[in-house]
C-alpha positions in Angstrom: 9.7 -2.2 -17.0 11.5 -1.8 -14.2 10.9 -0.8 -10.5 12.5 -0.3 -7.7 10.8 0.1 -4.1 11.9 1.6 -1.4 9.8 1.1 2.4 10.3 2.3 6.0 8.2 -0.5 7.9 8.4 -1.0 11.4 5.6 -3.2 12.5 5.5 -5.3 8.9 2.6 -3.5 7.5 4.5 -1.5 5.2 6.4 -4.5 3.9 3.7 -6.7 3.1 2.0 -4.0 1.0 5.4 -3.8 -0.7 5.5 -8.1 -1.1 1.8 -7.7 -2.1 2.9 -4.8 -4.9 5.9 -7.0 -5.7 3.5 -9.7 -6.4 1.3 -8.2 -8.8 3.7 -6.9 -10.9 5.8 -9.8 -11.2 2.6 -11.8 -12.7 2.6 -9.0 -15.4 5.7 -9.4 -15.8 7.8 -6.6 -14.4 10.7 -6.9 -12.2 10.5 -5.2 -9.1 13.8 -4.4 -6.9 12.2 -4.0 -3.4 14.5 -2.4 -0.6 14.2 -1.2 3.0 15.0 2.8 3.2 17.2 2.1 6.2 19.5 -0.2 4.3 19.5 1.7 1.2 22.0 4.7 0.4 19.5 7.5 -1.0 22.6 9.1 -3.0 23.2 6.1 -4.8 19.8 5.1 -6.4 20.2 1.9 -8.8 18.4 2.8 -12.3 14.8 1.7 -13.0 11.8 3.4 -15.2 9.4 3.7 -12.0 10.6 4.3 -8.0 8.2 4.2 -5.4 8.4 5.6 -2.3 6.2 3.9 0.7 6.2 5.4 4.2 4.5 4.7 7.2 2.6 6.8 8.9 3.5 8.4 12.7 1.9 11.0 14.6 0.1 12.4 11.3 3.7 11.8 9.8 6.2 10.0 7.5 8.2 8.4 9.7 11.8 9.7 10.2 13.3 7.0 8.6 11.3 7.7 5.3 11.7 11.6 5.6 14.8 11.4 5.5 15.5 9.0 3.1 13.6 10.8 0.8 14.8 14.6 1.4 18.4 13.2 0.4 17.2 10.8 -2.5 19.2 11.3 -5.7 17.2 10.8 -9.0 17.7 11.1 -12.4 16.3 14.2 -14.0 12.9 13.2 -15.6 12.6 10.0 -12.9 9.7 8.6 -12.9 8.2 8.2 -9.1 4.8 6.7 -7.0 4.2 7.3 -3.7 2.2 4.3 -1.1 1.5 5.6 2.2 0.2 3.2 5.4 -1.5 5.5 7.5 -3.6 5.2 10.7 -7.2 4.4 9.8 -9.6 7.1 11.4 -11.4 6.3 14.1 -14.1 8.0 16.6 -13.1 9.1 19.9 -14.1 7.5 23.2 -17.5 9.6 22.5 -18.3 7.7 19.6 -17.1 11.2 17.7 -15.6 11.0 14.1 -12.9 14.0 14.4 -13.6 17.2 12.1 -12.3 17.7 9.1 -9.8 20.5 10.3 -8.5 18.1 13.1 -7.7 15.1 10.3 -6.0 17.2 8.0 -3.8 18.4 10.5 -3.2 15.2 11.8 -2.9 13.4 8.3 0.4 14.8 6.9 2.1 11.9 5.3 1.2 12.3 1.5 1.4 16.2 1.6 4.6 16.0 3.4 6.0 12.8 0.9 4.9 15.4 -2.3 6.1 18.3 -0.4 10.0 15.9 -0.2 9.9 14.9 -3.6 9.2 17.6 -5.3 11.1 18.7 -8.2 13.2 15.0 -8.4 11.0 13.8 -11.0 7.6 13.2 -12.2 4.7 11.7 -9.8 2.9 9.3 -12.1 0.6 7.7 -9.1 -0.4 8.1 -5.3 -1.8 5.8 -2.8 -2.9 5.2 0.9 -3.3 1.9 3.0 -5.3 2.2 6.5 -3.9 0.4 9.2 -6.6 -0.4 11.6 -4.5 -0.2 14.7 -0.8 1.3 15.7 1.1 -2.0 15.1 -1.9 -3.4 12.3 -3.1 -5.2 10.6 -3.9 -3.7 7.4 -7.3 -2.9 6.6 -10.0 -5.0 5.1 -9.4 -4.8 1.1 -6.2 -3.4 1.4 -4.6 -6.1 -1.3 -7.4 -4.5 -3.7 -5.8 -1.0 -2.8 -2.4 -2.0 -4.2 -3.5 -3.6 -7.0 -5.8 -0.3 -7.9 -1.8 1.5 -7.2 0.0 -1.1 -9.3 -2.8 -1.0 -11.8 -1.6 3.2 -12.0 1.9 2.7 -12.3 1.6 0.6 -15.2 -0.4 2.4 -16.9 1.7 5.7 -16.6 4.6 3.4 -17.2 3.1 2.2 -20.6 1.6 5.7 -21.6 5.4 7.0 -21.2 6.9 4.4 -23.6 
């Protein structure tokens, strides 16, 4: 199997998921190609059985690096794709107030707007989000356990597909 991961990380928290991923699947034995969106030509997408997509969160969205990355991304018909968000972890207001649902899923866009991008350029086979406990990080407590949970989907899709 082969993967190939693309990240928009500004503050580092979106490439040490993308290490931590990297990780796991190399001890099972499966290469994975990671690359920086901003240094990567989206019309010219070297092959591989799985891509995943992993943007950071801003403002409720992907960040513009990672939009448009992904609205001009070229894939294979039939690619296979995952999608790893970092988002902002929620937190209470300066009232001690959790915000209502309404408000968060207005302001907690990024994986709606990722499908929204990708769709029709292949087949999702697995989603995932990491908190990040503050703007710049770090990551939040048992986030390495969230990207194992994510690598443990993509190789399973992977292996149901062969």
């Amino acid at each position: 199997m082969n993967v190939v991961y693309y990240h928009a990380s500004r503050f580092g928290n979106g490439a040490a998921v993308a290490a931590r991923f990297a990780d796991i699947m190399a001890a099972r034995g499966i290469t994975v190609d990671v690359r920086r969106m901003r240094d990567s030509d989206p019309k010219n997408v070297p092959a591989a059985d799985v891509y995943v997509f992993s943007a950071p969160g801003f403002m409720g969205k992907p960040r513009r690096t990672a939009r448009s990355f992904v609205r001009r991304v070229r894939l294979q018909p039939g690619a296979r794709y995952a999608i790893l968000t970092t988002e902002a972890a929620v937190k209470p207001d300066k009232n001690g107030q959790m915000p209502d649902p309404e408000k968060l899923e207005r302001w907690q866009q990024v994986m709606p707007i990722m499908r929204k991008l990708l769709e029709g350029k292949g087949v999702e086979v697995a989603e995932g989000t990491v908190k990040v406990t503050d703007l710049k990080g770090p990551l939040e407590d048992g986030w390495e356990e969230k990207v194992r949970a994510f690598a443990d989907e993509v190789s399973s899709a992977q292996a149901s597909a062969a």
